[in-house]
C-alpha positions in Angstrom: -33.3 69.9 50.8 -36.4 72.1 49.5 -38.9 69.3 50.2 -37.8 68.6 53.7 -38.4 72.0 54.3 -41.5 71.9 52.7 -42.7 68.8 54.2 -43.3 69.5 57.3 -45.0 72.7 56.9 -47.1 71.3 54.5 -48.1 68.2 57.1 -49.3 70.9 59.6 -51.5 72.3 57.0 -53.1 69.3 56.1 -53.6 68.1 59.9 -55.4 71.4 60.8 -59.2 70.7 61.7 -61.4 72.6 59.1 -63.1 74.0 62.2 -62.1 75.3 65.9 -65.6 75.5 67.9 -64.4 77.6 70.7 -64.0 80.9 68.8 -67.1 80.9 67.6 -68.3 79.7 71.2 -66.2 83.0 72.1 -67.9 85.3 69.1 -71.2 84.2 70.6 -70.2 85.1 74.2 -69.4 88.7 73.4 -71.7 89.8 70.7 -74.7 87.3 71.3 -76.1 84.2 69.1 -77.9 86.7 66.6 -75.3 88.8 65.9 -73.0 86.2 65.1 -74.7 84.5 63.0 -75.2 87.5 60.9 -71.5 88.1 61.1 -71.0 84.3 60.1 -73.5 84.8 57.3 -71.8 87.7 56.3 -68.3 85.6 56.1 -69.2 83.1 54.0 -70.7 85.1 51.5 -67.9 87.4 51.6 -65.0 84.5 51.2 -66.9 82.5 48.6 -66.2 86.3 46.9 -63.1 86.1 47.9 -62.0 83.0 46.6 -63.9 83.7 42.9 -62.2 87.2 42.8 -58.5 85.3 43.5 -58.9 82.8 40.7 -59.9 85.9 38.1 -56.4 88.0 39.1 -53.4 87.7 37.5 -50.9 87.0 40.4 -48.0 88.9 38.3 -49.6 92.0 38.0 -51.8 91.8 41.1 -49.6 90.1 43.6 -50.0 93.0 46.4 -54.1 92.7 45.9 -54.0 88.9 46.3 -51.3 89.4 49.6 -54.0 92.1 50.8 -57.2 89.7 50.1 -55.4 86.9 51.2 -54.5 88.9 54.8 -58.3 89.7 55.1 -59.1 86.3 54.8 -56.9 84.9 57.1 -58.1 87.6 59.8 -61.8 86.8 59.4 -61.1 83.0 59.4 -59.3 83.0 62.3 -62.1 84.9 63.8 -64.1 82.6 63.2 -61.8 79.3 64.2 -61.7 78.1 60.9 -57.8 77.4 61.1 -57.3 75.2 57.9 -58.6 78.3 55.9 -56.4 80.6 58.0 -53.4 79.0 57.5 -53.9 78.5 53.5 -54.6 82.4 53.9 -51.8 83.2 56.0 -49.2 81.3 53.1 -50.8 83.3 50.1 -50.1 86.3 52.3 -46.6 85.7 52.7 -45.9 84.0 49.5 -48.0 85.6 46.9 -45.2 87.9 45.3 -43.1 84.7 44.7 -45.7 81.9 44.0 -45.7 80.9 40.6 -48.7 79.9 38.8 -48.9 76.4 39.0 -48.7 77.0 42.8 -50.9 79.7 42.8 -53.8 77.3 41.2 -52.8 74.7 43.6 -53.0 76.4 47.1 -56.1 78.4 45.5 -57.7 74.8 45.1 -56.6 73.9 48.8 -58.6 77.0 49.8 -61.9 76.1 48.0 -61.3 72.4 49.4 -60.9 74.1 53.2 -63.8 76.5 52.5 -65.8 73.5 51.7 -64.5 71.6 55.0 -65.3 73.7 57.0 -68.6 74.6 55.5 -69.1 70.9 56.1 -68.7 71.0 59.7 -70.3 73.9 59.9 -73.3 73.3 63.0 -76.5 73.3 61.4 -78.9 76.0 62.7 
């Protein structure tokens, strides 16, 4: 019964594009093309932290800092339409306190492989 549950949730995840072009369409709109591209700059270099500083924290001692990063992430990321990203975000958030390691290491390396996705479909300026 655990999978089926699982399943479906985990299909979603895996059918999300790396990349929504209309937010940042919509970034661009309000704060103009050079200021958010300095904001974009700033993301990436801020969640390739991120995702370092996850894999070096001990998720049972710093669950509540991982849930914390993890809701950062998913804020910026959706910000920026990168909805894979958000949504791997979004489960640490919510699951973090009972993950266990082997999961933890898994859905870290789902992160990394959407942070490289959507890197990859990232428009080249």
């Amino acid at each position: 019964m655990f999978d089926a549950t699982v399943a479906p949730a985990q299909n979603a995840l895996d059918a999300a594009p790396a990349r929504e072009p209309r937010a940042y369409e919509a970034l661009v709109r309000e704060i103009g093309e050079d200021a958010a591209r300095e904001v974009r700059d700033v993301f990436w270099s801020e969640t390739r932290a991120r995702l370092q500083l996850f894999r070096t924290l001990s998720l049972a001692q710093h669950h509540a800092r991982i849930a914390r990063e993890a809701h950062s992430l998913k804020s910026t990321a959706g910000t920026f339409g990168y909805v894979g990203l958000a949504a791997l975000a979004l489960r640490l958030e919510k699951t973090a306190e009972g993950l266990g390691e082997a999961e933890f290491r898994a859905l870290l390396d789902r992160m990394d492989a959407a942070y490289a996705a959507a890197r990859a479909q990232e428009p080249q300026v």
